[in-house]
VEXNU-779161 format. One line per 4 residues: number of its first residue (from 1); their letters; for each residue x, y, z of N, C-alpha, C. Coordinates in steps of 0.1 Angstrom, whole numbers. Example, Ala and Ser with C-alpha at 12.3 -4.5 7.8 and 13.67 -1.06 7.14 Angstrom:
1	as	132:-57:78:123:-45:78:132:-33:78; 128:-22:71:137:-11:71:129:0:79
// end
This chain:
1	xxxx	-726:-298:-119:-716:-297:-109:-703:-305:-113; -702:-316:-121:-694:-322:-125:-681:-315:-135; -689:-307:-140:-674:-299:-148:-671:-287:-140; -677:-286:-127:-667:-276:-119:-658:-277:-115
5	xxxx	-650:-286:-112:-636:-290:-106:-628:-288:-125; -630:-290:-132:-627:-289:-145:-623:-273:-149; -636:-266:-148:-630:-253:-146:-622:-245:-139; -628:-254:-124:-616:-250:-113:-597:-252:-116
9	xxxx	-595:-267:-125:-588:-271:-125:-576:-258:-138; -590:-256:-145:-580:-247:-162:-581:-229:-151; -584:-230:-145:-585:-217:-140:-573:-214:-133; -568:-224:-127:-558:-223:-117:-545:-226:-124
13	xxxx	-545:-232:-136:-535:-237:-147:-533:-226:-153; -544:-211:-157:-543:-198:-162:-533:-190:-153; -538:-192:-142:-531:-182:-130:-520:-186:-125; -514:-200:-131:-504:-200:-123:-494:-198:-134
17	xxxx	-500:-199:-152:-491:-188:-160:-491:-177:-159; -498:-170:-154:-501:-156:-150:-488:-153:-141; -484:-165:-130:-478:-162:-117:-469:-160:-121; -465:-175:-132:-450:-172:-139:-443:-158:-145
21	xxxx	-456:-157:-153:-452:-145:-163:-446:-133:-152; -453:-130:-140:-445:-120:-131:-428:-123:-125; -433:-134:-121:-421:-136:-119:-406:-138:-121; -410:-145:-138:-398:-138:-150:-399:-126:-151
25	xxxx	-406:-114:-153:-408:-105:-158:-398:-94:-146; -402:-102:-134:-395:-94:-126:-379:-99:-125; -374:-109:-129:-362:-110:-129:-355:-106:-143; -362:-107:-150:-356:-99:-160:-355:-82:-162
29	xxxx	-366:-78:-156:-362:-67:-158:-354:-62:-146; -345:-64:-138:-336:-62:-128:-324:-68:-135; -327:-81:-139:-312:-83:-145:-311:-81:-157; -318:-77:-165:-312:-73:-177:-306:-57:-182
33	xxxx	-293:-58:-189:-285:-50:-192:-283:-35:-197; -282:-28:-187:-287:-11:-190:-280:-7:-202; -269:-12:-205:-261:-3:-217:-265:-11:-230; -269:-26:-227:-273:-28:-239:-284:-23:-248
37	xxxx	-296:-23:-232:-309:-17:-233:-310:-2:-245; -296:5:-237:-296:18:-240:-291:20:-253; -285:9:-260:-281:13:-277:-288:11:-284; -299:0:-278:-310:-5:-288:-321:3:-286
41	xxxx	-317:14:-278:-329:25:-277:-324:34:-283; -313:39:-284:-307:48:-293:-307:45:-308; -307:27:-309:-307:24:-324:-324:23:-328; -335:33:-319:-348:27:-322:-355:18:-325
45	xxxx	-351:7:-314:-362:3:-311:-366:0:-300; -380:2:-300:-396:9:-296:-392:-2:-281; -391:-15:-279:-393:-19:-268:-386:-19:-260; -373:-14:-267:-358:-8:-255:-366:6:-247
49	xxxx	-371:11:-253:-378:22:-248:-387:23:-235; -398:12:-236:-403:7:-231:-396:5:-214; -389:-4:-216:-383:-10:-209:-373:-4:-201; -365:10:-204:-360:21:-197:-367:28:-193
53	xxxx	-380:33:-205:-391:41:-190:-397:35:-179; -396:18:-179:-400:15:-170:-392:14:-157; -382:10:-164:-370:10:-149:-365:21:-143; -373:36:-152:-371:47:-146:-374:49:-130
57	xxxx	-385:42:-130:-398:44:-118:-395:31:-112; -385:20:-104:-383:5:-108:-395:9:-92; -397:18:-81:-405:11:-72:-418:10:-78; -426:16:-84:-437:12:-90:-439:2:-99
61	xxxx	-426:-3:-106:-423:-19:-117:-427:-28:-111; -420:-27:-95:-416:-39:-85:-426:-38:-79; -438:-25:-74:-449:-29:-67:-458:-33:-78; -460:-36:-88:-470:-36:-101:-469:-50:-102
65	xxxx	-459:-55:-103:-453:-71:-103:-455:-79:-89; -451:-75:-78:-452:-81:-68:-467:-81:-61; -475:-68:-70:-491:-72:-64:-499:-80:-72; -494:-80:-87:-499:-88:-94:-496:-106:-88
69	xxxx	-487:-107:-89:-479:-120:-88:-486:-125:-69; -489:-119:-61:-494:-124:-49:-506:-128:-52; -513:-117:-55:-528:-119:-67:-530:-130:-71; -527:-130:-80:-528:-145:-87:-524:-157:-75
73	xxxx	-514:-157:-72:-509:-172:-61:-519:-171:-53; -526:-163:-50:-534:-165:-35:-547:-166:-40; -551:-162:-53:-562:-166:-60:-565:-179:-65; -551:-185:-68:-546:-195:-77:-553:-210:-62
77	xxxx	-544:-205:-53:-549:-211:-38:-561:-217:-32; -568:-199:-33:-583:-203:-26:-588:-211:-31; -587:-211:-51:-596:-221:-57:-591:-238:-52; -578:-238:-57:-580:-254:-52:-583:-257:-37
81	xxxx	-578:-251:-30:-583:-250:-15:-599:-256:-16; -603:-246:-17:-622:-248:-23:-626:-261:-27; -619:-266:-43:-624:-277:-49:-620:-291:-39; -605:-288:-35:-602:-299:-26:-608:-301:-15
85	xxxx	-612:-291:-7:-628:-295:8:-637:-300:-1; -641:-293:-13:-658:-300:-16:-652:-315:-22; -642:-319:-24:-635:-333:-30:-635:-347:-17; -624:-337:-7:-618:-347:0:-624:-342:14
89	xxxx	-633:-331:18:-635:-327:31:-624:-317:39; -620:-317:49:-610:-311:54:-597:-312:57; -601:-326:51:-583:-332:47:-578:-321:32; -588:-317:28:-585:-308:11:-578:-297:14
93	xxxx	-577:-297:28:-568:-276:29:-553:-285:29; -549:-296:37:-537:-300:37:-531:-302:20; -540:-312:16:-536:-312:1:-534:-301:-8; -541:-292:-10:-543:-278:-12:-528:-272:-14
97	xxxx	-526:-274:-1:-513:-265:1:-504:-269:1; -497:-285:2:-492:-294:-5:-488:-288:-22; -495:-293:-26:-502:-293:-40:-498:-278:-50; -505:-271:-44:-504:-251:-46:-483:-247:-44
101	xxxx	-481:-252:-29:-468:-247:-29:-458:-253:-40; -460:-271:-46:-453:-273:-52:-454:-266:-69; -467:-263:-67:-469:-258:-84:-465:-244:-87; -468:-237:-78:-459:-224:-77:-449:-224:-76
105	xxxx	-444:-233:-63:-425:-232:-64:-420:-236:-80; -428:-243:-83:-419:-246:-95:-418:-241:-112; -435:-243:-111:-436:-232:-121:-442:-217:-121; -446:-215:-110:-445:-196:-108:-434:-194:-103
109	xxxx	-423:-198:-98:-411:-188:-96:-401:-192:-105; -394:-205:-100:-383:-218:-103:-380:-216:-120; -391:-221:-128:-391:-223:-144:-389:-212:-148; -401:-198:-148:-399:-185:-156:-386:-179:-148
113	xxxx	-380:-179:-134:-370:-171:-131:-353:-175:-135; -352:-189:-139:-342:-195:-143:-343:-191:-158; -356:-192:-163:-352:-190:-179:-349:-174:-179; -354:-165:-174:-353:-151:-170:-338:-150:-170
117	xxxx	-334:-153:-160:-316:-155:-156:-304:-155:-169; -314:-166:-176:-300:-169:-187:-306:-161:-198; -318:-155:-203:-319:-149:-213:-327:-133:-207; -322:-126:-200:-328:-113:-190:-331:-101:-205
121	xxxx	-325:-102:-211:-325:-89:-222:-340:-95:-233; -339:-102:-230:-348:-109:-246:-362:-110:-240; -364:-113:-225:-374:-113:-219:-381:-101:-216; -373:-91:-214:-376:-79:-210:-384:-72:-221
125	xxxx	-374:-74:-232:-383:-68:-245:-394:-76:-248; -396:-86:-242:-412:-91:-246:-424:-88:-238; -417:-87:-227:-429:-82:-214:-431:-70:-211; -422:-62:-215:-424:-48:-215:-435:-43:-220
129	xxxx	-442:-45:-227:-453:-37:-237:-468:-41:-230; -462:-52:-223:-475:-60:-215:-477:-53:-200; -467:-52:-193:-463:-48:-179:-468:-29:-177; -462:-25:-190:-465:-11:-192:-481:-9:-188
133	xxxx	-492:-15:-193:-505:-8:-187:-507:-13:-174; -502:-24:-167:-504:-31:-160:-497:-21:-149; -489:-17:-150:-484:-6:-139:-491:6:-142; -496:10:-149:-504:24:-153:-516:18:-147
137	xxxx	-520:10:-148:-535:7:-138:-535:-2:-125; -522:-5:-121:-524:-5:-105:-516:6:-100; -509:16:-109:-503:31:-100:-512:32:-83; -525:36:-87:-527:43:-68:-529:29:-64
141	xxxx	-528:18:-63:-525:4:-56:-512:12:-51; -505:11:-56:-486:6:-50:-480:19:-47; -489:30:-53:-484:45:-46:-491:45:-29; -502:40:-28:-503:35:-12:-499:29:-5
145	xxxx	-495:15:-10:-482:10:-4:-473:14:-1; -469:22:-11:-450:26:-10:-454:36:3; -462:44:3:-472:54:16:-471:48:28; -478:36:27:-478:26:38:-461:23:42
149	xxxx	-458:19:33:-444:12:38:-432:21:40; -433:33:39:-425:48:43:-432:48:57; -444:50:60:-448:52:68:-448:48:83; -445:34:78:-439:18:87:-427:24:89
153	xxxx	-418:21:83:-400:22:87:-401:36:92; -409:50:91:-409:59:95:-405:59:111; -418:48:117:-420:46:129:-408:40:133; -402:33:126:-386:29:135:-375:35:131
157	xxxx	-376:47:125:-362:58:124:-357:53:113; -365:46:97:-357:44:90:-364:53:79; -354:59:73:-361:68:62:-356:66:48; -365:63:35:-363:59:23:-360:76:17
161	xxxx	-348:74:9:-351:91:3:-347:81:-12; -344:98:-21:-335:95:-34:-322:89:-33; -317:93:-25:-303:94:-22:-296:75:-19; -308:68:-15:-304:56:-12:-303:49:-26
165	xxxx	-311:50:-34:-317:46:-50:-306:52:-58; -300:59:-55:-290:64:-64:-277:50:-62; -271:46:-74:-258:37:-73:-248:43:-73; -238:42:-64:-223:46:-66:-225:45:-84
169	xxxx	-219:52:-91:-217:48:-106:-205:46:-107; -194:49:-105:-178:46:-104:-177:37:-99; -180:31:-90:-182:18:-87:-186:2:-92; -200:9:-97:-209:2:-105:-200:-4:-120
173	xxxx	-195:9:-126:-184:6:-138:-175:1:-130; -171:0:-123:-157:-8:-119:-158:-26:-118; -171:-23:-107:-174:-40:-106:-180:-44:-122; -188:-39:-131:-191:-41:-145:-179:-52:-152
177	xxxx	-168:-40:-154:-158:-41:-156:-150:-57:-154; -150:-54:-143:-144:-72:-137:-151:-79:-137; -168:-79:-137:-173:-88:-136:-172:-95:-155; -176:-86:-164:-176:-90:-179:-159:-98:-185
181	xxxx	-148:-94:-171:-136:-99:-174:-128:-110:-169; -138:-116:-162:-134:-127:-151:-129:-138:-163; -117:-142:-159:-115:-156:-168:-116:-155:-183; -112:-145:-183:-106:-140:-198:-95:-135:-197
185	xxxx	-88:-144:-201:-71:-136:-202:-68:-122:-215; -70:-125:-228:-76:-117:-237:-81:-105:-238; -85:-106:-225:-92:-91:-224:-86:-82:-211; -74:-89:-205:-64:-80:-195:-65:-68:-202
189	xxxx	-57:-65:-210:-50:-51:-215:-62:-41:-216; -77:-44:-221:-85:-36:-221:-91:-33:-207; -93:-45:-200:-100:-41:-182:-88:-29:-177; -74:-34:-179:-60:-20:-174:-68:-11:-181
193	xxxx	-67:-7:-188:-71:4:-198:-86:18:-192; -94:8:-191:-106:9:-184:-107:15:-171; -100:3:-162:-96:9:-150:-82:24:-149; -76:21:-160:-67:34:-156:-76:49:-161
197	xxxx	-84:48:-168:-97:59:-170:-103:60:-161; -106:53:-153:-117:56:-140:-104:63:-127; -91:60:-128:-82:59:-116:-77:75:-121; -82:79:-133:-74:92:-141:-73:103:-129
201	xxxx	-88:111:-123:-88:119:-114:-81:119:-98; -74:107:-95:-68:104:-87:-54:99:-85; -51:105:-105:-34:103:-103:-31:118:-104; -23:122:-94:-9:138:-96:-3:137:-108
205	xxxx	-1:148:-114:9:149:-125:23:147:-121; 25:146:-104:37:146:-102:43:129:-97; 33:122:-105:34:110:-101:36:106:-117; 34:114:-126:35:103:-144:44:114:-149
209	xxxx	51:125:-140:62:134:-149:72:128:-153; 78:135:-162:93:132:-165:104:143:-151; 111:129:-147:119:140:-135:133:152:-140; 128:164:-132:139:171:-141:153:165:-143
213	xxxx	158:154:-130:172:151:-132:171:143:-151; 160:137:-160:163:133:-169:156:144:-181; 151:154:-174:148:162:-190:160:169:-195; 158:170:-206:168:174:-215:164:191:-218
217	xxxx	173:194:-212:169:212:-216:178:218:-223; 184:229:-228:191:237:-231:193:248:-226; 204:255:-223:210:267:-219:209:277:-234; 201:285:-230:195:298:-234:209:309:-243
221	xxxx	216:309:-233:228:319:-233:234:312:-244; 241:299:-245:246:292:-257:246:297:-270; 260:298:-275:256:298:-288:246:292:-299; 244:301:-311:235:296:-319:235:284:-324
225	xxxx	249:283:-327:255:271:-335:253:257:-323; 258:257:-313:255:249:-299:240:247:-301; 235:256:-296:217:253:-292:214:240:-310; 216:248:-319:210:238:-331:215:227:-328
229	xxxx	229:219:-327:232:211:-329:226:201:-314; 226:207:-303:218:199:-291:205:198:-296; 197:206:-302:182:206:-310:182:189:-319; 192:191:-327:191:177:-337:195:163:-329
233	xxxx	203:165:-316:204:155:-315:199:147:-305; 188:158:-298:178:150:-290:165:144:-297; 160:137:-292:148:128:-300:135:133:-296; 139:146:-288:124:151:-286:121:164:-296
237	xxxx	107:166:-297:101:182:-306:102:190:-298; 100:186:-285:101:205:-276:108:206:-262; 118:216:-264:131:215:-254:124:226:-245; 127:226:-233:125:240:-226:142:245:-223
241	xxxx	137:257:-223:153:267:-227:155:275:-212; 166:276:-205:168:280:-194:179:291:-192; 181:300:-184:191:308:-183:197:307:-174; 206:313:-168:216:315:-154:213:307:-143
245	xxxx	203:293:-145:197:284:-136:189:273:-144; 191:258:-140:184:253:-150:170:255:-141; 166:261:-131:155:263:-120:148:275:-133; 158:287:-140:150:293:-145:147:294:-162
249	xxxx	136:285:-165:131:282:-176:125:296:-183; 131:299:-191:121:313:-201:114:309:-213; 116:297:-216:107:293:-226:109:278:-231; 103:277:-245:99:266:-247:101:262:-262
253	xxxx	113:256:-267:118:256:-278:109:244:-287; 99:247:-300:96:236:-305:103:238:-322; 111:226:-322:120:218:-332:116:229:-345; 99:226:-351:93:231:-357:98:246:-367
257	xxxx	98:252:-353:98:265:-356:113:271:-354; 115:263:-347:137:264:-352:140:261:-369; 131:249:-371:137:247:-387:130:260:-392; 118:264:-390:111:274:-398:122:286:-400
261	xxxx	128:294:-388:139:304:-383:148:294:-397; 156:286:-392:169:286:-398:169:289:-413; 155:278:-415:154:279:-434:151:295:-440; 142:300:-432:143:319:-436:154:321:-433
265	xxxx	164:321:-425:180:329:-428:187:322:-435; 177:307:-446:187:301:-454:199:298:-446; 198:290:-438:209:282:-430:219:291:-421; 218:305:-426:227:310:-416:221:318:-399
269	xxxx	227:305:-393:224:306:-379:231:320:-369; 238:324:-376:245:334:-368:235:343:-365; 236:353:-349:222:362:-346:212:358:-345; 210:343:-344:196:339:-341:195:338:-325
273	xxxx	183:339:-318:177:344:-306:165:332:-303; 169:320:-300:159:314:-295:149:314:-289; 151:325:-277:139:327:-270:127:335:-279; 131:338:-284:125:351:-290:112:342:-303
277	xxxx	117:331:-308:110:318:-318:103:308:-304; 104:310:-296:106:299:-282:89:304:-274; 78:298:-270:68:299:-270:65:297:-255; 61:306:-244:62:307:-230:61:297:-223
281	xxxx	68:292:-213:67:282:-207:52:280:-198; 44:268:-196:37:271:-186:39:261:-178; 34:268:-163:38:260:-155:26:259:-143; 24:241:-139:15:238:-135:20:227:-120
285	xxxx	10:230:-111:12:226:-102:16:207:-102; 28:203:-96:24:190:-91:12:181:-82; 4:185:-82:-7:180:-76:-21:182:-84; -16:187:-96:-27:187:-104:-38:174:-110
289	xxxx	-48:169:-109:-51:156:-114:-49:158:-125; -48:144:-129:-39:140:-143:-51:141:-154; -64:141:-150:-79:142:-152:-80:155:-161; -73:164:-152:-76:182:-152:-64:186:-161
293	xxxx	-57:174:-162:-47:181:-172:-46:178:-185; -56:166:-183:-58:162:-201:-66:169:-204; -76:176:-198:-85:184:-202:-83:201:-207; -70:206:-198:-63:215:-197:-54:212:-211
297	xxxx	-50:202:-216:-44:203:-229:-49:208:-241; -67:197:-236:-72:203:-253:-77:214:-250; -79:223:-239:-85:233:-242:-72:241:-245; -58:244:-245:-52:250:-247:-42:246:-256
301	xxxx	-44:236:-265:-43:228:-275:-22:226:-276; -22:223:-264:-6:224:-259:-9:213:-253; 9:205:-257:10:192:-254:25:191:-244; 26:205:-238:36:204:-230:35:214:-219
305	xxxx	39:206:-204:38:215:-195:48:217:-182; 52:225:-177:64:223:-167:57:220:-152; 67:208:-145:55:210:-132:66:214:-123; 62:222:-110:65:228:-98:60:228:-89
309	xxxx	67:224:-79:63:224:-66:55:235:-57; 49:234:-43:45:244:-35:53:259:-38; 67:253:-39:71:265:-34:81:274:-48; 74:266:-58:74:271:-72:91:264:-82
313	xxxx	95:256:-75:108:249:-80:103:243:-90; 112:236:-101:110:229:-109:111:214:-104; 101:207:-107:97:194:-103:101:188:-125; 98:189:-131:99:182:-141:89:186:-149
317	xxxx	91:175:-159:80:180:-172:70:169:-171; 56:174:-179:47:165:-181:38:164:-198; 39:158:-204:32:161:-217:17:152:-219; 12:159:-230:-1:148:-236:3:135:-236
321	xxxx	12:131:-241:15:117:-238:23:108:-224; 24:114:-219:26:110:-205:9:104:-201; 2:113:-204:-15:115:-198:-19:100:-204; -17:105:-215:-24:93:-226:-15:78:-219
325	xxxx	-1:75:-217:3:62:-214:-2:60:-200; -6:68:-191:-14:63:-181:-28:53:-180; -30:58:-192:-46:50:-196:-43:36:-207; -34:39:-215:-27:28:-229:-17:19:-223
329	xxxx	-8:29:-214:5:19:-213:15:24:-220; 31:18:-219:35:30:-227:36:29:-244; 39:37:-247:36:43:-259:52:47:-263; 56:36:-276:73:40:-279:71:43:-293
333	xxxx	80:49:-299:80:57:-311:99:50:-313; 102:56:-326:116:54:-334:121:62:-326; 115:74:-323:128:86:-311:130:81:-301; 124:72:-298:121:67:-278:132:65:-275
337	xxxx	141:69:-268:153:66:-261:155:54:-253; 156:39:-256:158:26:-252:160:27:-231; 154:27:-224:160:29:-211:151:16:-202; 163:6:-199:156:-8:-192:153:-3:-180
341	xxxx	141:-8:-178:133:-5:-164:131:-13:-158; 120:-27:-164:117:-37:-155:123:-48:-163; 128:-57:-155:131:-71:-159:128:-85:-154; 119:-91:-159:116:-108:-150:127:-113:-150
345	xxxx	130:-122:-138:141:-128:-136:135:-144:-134; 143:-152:-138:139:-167:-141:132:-173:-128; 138:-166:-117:132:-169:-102:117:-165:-98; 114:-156:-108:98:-151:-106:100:-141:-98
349	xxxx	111:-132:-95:114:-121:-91:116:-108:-103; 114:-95:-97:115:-89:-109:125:-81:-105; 136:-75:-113:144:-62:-110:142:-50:-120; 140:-40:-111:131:-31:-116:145:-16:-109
353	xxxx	145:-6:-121:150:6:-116:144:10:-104; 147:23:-101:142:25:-92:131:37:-91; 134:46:-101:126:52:-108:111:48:-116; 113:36:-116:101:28:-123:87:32:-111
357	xxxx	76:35:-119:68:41:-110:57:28:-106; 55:28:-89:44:18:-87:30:12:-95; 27:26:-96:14:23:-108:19:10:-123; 29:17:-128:34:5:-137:36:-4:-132
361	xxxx	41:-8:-125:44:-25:-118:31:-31:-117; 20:-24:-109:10:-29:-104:2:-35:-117; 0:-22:-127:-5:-32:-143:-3:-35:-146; 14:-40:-149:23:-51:-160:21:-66:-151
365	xxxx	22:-66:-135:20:-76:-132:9:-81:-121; -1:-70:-119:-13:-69:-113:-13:-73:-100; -5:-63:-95:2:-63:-82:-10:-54:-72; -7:-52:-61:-15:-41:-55:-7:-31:-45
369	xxxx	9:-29:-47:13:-23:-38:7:-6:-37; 15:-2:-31:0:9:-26:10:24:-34; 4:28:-34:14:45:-44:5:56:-35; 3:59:-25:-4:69:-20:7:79:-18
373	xxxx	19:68:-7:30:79:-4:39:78:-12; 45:76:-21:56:73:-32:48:71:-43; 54:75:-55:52:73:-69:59:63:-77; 74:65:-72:82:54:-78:83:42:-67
377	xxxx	90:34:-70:91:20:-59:105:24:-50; 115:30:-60:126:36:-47:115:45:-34; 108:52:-40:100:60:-30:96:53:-17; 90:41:-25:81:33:-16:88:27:-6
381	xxxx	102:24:-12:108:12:-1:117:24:10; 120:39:4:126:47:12:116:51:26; 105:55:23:92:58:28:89:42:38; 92:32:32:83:26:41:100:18:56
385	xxxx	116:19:48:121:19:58:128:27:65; 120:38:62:123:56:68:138:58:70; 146:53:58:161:57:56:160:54:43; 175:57:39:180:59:23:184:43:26
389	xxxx	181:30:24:191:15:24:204:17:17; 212:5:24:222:8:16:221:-9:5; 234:-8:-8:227:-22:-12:232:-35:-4; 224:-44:-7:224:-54:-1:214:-57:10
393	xxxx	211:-50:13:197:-47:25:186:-56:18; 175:-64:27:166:-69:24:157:-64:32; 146:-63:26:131:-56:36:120:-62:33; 107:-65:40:98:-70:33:87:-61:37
397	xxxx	79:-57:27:66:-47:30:55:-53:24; 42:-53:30:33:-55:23:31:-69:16; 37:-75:22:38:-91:12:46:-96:8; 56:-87:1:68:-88:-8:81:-83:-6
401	xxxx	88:-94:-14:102:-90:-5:110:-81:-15; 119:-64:-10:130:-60:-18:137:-60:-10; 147:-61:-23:163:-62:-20:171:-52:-26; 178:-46:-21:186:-31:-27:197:-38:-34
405	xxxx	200:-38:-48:209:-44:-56:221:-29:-58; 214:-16:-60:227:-8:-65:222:6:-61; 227:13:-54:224:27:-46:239:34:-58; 235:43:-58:242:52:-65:236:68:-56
409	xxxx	250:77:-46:249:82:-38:238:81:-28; 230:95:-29:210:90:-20:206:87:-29; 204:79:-42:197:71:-52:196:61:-52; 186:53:-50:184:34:-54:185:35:-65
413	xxxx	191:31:-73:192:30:-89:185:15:-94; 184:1:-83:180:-8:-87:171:-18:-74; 165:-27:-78:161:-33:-66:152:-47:-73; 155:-51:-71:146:-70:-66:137:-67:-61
417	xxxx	126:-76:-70:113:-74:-60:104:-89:-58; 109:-95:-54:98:-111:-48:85:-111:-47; 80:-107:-56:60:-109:-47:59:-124:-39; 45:-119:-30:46:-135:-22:40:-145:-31
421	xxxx	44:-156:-26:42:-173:-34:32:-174:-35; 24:-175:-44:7:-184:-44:5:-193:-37; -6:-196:-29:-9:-203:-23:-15:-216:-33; -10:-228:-23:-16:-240:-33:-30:-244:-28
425	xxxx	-32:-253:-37:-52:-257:-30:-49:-262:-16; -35:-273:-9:-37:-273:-1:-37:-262:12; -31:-255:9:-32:-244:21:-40:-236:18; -41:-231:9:-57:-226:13:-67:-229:15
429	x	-69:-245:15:-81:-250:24:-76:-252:36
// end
């Protein structure tokens, strides 16, 4: 009888490694890393595998774990409970539980769930291989539970489906996102980048066009000699070409295939017919997502498109790279035509055209003004003080203060923009 408390003692020292082991096991495999999991299962290896089929099924992981892990603590229990009456009498259930809560709290949850926390990926692949039969042989255990406990919330109008277990995933990548970017400056330009990919299906093409008042077109009817020489001295590859209206576009002049024309007539431009080398215009709605139109490019391996309105007017042009600097930012070349848009001002104010579109401001300086009803910031401040201002006018929307610096006819051509002051530690406590 003397080495029973001895046994008793390694017995409960077994189970309450046992307790641990669930308890990391279950915090690792919740916190550790799906996309990591998922390359090192694509790069084969065997316990990434594991470890995804398990979290396929995660209510059967989490009942497999949490019946084990009660298991043992309550097993772990009775015995010292036991040895401590036959020890100390009835004073042994107080100590017991004493005793039991602190061993558990600290090493069945406390120890393996903290080390679980800071190393979740490395644990997972160790436990996985272990946990895998361990759920395969308490399955009809925790498929009766899960029975039972459907069956419970049933009774009070609460119903478990698929649909709750599903995660927003746009979401999910979004918080990802900020969460991996917190307090890294370094990695600004790629979280913009990121986020302007996820925001893609929710920008208009009539919010990243070029406005007709600045595309550069050409008049159709012009002479030959005319049309070439406006050809060379714009800095873009593809002009749209218009007749008796610049409203009516007949096609679509690319640079390319003008030199191809000229160099076959050996330089003589006399009788040449632009439209006719000039490749059909298409024309796509303003409200198109900017999503459906990158996709609409490569399928029709055209990098230019005209946009119009409801009522089929010309709104402007939009190209592949319009699409593309939505997501990059902009994108300048040697042809790029120099045009000042935003400027910091030493005051920590910025003056910005007025054409400059909200979305830009918001990523150059991680602003949040709103672009639902306006695209550009003239839009915004016309829209939000339901007149054309004249300059000099000051308004404050949303936090921030503009100031109308230079109206040119119904045009804001410029404007001041104050974001509000940071708050210091004292006021914000």
């Amino acid at each position: 009888m003397e080495s029973f408390p001895w046994i008793a003692l390694a017995a409960i020292v077994v189970l309450l490694i046992v307790s641990g082991f669930f308890s990391g096991s279950e915090t690792a495999m919740t916190a550790a890393s799906r996309a990591r999991l998922l390359r090192l299962e694509q790069q084969g290896l065997r316990r990434a595998g594991i470890v995804n089929a398990l979290r396929q099924e995660q209510d059967r992981l989490i009942g497999a774990i949490l019946l084990g892990n009660n298991l043992v603590n309550i097993l772990a229990s009775a015995i010292a409970t036991s040895v401590l009456i036959g020890l100390l009498g009835e004073a042994g259930v107080v100590y017991a539980t004493i005793a039991m809560t602190l061993l558990v709290l600290i090493f069945g949850e406390v120890l393996p769930k903290s080390y679980a926390i800071f190393h979740p990926d490395r644990m997972a692949l160790a436990v996985a291989p272990i946990l895998r039969p361990i759920v395969f042989i308490l399955a009809p255990i925790t498929h009766t539970v899960q029975v039972i406990v459907r069956f419970t919330l049933g009774l009070f109008g609460v119903r478990i489906g698929a649909e709750f277990n599903l995660p927003n995933l746009e979401e999910e990548l979004r918080g990802t996102i900020d969460l991996h970017s917190l307090d890294a400056e370094e990695v600004v330009p790629e979280r913009a980048m990121l986020h302007s990919v996820l925001d893609l299906q929710e920008v208009e093409v009539g919010e990243i066009m070029t406005h007709r008042k600045d595309v550069v077109a050409i008049d159709a009817s012009g002479g030959p000699d005319s049309i070439v020489d406006q050809v060379l001295e714009s800095p873009y590859t593809r002009l749209p070409l218009w007749r008796d209206a610049p409203d009516n576009i007949v096609g679509v002049l690319h640079v390319k295939a003008l030199l191809r024309e000229v160099r076959a007539r050996r330089g003589d431009v006399s009788g040449l017919d632009v439209v006719k080398i000039a490749t059909e215009p298409w024309f796509i709605p303003d409200s198109t997502a900017a999503l459906d139109q990158l996709h609409a490019f490569r399928e029709r391996r055209e990098h230019f498109a005209l946009v119009v309105d409801e009522y089929g007017s010309l709104m402007g042009i939009v190209t592949l790279e319009d699409v593309l600097e939505e997501i990059v930012g902009e994108i300048a070349d040697e042809h790029d035509v120099a045009v000042a848009g935003v400027r910091l001002a030493t005051d920590g104010s910025v003056v910005a055209r007025g054409a400059v579109t909200i979305r830009d401001l918001n990523r150059q300086f991680d602003w949040t003004l709103p672009d639902e009803e306006a695209a550009t910031i003239a839009g915004l401040v016309m829209y939000e003080a339901r007149s054309i201002p004249e300059a000099g006018q000051v308004f404050h929307f949303h936090g921030f203060r503009f100031e109308i610096l230079r109206r040119i006819r119904n045009q804001i051509t410029s404007i001041r923009i104050t974001p509000p002051a940071p708050l210091d530690a004292e006021a914000e406590e």
